[in-house]
C-alpha positions as CSV (number, residue, x, y, z in Angstrom):
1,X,0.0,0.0,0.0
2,X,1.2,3.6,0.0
3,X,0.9,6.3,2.3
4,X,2.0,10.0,2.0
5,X,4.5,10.3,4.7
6,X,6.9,12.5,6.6
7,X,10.4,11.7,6.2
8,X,11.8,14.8,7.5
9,X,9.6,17.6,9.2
10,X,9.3,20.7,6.9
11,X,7.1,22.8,4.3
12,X,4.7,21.0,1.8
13,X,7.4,19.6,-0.2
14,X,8.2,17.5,3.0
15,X,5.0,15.0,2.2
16,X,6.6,12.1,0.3
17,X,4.3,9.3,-1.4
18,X,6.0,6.0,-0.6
19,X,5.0,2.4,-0.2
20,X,4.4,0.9,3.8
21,X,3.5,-2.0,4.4
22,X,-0.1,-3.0,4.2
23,X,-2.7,-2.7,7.4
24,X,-4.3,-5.9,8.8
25,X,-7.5,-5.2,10.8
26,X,-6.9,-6.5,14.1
27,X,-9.8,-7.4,16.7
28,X,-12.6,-4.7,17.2
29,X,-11.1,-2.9,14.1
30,X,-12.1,-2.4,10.4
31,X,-9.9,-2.2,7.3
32,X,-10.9,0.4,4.7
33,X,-9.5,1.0,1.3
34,X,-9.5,4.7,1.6
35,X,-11.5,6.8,-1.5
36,X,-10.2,10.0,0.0
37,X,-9.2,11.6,3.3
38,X,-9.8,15.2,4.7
39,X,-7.3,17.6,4.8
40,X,-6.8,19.4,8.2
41,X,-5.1,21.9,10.3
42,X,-3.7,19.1,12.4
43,X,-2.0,17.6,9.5
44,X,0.1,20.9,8.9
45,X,1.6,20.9,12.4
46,X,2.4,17.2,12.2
47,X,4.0,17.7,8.9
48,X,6.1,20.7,10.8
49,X,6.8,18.3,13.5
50,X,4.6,19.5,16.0
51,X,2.0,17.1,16.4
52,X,3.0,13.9,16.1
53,X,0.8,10.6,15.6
54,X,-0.3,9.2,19.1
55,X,1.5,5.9,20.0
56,X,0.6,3.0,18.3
57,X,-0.9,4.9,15.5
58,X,0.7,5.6,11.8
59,X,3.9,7.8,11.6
60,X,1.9,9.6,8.8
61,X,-1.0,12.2,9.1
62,X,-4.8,12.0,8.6
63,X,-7.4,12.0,10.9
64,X,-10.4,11.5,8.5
65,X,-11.4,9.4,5.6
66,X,-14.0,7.9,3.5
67,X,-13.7,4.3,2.2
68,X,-15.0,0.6,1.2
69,X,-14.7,-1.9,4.2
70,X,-12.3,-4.8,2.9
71,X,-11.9,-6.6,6.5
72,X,-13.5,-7.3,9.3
73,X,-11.9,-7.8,12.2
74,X,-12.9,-10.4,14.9
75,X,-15.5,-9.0,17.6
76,X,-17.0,-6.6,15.1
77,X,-20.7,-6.8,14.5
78,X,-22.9,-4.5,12.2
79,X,-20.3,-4.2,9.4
80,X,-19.3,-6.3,6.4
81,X,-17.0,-6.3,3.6
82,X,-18.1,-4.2,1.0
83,X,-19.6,-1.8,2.9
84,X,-19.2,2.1,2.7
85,X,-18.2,4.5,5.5
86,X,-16.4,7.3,6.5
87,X,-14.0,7.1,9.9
88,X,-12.6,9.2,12.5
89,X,-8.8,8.4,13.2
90,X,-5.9,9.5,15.3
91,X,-3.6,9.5,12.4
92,X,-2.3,7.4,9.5
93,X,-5.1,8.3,6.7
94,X,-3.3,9.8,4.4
95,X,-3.2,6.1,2.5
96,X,-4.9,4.0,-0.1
97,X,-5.7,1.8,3.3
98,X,-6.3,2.1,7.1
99,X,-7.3,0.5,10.3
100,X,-9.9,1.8,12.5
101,X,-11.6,1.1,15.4
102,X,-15.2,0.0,14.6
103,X,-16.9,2.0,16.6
104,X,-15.0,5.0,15.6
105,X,-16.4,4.6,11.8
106,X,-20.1,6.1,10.6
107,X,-21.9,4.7,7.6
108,X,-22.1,7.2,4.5
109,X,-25.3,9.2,4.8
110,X,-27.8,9.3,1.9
111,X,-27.4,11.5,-0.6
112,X,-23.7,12.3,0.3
113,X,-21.2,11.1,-1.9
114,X,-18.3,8.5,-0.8
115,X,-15.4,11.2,-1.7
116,X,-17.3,13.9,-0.3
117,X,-18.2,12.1,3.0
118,X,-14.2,12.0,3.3
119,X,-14.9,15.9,4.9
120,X,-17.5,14.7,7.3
121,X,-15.8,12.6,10.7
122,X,-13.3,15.1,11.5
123,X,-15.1,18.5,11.5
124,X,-18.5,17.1,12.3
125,X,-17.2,15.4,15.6
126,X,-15.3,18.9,16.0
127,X,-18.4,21.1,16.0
128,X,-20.8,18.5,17.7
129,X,-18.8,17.7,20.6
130,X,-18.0,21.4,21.2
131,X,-21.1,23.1,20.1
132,X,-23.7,20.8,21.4
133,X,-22.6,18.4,23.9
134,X,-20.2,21.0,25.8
135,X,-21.6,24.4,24.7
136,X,-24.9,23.4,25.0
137,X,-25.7,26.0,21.7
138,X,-29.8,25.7,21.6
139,X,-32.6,27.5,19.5
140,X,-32.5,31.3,20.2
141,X,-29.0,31.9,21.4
142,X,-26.4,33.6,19.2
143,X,-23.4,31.9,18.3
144,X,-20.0,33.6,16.9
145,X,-17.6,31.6,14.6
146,X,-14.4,32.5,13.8
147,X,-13.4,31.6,10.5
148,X,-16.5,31.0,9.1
149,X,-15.8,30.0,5.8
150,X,-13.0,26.8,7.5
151,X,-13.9,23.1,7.2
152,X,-14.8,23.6,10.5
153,X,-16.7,27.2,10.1
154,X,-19.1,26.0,7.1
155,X,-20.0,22.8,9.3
156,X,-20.5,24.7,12.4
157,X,-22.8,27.5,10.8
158,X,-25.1,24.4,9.3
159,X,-25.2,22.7,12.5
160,X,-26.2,26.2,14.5
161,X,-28.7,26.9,12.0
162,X,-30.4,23.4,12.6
163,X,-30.6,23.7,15.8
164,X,-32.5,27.4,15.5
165,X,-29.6,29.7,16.6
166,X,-28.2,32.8,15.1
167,X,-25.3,32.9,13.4
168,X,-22.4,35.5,13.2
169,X,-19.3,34.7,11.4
170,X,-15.8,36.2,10.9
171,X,-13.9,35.5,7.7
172,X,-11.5,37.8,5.5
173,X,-12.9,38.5,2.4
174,X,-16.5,39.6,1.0
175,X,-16.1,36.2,-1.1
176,X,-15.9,33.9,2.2
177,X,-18.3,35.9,3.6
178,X,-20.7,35.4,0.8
179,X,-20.1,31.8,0.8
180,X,-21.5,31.8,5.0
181,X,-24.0,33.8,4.0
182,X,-25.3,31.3,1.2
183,X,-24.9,28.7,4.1
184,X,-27.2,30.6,6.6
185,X,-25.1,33.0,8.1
186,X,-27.0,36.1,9.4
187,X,-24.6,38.3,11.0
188,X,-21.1,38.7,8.3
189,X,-17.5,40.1,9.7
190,X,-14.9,40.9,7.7
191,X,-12.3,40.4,10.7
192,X,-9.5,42.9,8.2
193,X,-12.2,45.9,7.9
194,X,-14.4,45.4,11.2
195,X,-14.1,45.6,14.9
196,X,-16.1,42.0,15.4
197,X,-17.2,42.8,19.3
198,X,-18.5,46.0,18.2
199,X,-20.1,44.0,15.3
200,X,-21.8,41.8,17.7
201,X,-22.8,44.6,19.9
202,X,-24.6,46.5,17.7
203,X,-26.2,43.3,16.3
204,X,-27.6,41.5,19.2
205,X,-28.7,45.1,21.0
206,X,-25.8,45.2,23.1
207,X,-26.2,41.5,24.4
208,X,-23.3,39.4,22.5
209,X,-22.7,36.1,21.7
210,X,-24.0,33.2,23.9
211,X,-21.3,30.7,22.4
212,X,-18.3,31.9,20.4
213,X,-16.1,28.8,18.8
214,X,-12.6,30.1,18.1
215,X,-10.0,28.5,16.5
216,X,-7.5,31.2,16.8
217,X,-6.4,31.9,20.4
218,X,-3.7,34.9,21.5
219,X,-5.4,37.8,21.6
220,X,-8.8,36.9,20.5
221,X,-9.8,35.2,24.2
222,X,-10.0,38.8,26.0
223,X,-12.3,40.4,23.0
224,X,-14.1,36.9,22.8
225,X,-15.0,37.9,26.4
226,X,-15.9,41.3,25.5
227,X,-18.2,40.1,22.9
228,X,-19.7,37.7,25.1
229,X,-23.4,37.6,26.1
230,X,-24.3,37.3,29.7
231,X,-24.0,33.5,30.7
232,X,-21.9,32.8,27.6
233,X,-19.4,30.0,26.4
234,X,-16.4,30.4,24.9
235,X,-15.1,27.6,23.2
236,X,-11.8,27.7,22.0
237,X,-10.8,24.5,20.0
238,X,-7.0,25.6,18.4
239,X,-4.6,28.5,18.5
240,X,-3.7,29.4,15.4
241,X,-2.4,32.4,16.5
242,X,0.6,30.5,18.4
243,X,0.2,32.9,21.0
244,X,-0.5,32.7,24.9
245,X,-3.5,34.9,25.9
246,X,-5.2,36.4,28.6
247,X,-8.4,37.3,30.5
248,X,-9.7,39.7,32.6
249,X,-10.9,37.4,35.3
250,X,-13.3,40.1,36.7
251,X,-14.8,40.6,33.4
252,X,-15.3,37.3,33.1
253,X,-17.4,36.5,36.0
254,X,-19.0,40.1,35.5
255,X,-20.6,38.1,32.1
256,X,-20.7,34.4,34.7
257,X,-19.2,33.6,31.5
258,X,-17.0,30.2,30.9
259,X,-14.1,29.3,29.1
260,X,-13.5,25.7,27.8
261,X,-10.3,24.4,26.0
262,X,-10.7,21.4,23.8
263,X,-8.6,19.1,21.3
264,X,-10.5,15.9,19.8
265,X,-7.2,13.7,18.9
266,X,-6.2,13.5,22.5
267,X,-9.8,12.2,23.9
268,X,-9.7,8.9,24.8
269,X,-10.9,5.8,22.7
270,X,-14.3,5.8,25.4
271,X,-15.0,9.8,24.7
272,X,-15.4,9.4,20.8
273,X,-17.3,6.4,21.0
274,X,-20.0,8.8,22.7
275,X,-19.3,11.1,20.4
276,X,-19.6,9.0,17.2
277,X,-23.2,7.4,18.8
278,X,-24.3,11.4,19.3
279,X,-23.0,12.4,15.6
280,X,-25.0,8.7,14.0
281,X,-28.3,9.3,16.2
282,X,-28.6,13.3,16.4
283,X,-26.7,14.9,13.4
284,X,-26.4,12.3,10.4
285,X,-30.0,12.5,10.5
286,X,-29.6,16.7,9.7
287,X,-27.0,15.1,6.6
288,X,-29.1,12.8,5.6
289,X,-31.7,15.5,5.4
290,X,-29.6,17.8,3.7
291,X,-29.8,20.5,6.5
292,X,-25.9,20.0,6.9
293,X,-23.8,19.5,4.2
294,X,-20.3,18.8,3.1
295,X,-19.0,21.8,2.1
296,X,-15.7,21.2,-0.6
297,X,-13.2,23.4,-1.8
298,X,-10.5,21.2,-3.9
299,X,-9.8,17.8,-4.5
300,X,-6.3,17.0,-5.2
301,X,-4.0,13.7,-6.2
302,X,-2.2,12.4,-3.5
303,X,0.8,12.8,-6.0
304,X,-0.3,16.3,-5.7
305,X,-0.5,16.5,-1.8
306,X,1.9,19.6,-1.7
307,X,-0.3,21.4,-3.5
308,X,-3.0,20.6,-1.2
309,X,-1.4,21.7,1.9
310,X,-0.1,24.2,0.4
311,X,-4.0,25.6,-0.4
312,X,-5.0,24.8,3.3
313,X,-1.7,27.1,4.6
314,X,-2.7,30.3,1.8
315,X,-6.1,30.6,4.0
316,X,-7.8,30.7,0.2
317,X,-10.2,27.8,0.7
318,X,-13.6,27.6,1.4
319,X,-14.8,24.5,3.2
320,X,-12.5,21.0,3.6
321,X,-9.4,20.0,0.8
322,X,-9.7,16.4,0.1
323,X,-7.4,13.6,-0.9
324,X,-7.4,11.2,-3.2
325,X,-5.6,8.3,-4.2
């Protein structure tokens, strides 16, 4: 089989297509022949050599894929050989094959296609987990997204928008911004022109945001709390800014606001079983639907994975890069 590995850390030209030797689906586990995987954030920093694969787990990045099941391993009821799914890993699918644990894998939903679906584990458990089943985001509240027009903005303004909140987003451009607004954004920051908590102010009558998602850290956490409604959550789920920040603990409780810090890799085995059952009974049901969709910017060769990383690292895209062997 062959995989798109890491020989040395460094820029895209550092992701080398070589042969490995092939997967064998061990007890509990499927085997997949991979028809594409998602293209993430993480992937970057483990290509850099900052976030490497978790033991026991391929050298190699990839945390999401979409595939045909060609093994079952022994335990594993409610799959066979032939089937179609899509699968949330801690690393290694960047490869025409990979292991997964079973219960870590989600049929495709109707209507979605099997390279498409590649976009869907990842970001799906992303926004679920931290939007719904720590955030609690209902019907009625307001919920700000940085990013908006990410893999992991254009999922989380379809799932907020199913559920009957508000959405504001931030994103760089009147393009991206266009492109939340066709996906049901109401409330549209360009974060380069605009001063986004006096955005939100003036948009919600002074209140704020009752859940703000932010992927970007450093200095966004203080104005996050600035912007932030009374009772509010602030989720913070990377920091791409690379920098430390910091709160005003009294403004903070003056809002009885909270902050949580999440990463998904890093849960254990037990977490994202709960969170694969939540994603298969609550929100493939809003896919299947088409409420939520998979929102795709490019689809590129793994031959052609440079280029691919390269487009996730320019900030051009709109939605999730995709793989393809």
């Amino acid at each position: 089989m062959q995989a798109i590995t890491v020989p040395e850390s460094g820029g895209p030209d550092a992701l080398t297509l070589t042969e490995v030797p092939d997967r064998v689906a061990g007890p509990g586990e499927l085997l997949l022949t991979v028809a594409a995987a998602g293209v993430n954030r993480a992937d970057i920093n483990q290509r850099e050599g900052h976030y490497p694969s978790p033991p026991g787990a391929p050298p190699w990045p990839g945390l999401e894929v979409s595939g045909t099941i060609a093994a079952v391993g022994a335990g594993v009821e409610g799959w066979s050989v032939g089937d179609t799914a899509c699968a949330l890993l801690p690393a290694g699918g960047y490869a025409t094959a990979v292991t997964v644990r079973a219960s870590h894998a989600l049929p495709i939903p109707a209507g979605v296609d099997l390279i498409d679906a590649a976009a869907l584990p990842e970001t799906m458990a992303t926004v679920w987990s931290n939007l719904v089943m720590l955030a609690g985001l209902r019907a009625g509240e307001t919920l700000l997204v940085h990013g908006g027009s990410s893999g992991i903005g254009t999922t989380a303004i379809q799932v907020a928008k199913a559920l009957g909140a508000t959405v504001a987003v931030t994103a760089g451009s009147p393009e991206k911004l266009e492109a939340c607004r066709t996906l049901g954004a109401d409330i549209l920051i360009d974060y380069r022109t605009q001063d986004y908590v006096e955005r939100m102010l003036a948009e919600t009558d002074g209140r704020g945001a009752d859940v703000v998602l932010d992927p970007v850290g450093g200095a966004y956490l203080a104005r996050n709390i600035d912007a932030l409604a009374p009772h509010g959550r602030i989720v913070l789920i990377a920091n791409l800014s690379g920098e430390d920040g910091s709160v005003s603990v009294r403004r903070l409780m003056g809002k009885w606001g909270t902050i949580h810090g999440t990463t998904l890799r890093a849960r254990t085995d037990e977490e994202k079983d709960e969170i694969i059952r939540e994603l298969r009974a609550h929100a493939w049901p809003l896919v299947e639907s088409g409420a939520i969709r998979p929102v795709i910017d490019s689809r590129h060769a793994f031959s052609d994975a440079a280029r691919a990383h390269g487009r996730m690292e320019s900030s051009l895209h709109v939605g999730k890069i995709l793989l393809l062997p």
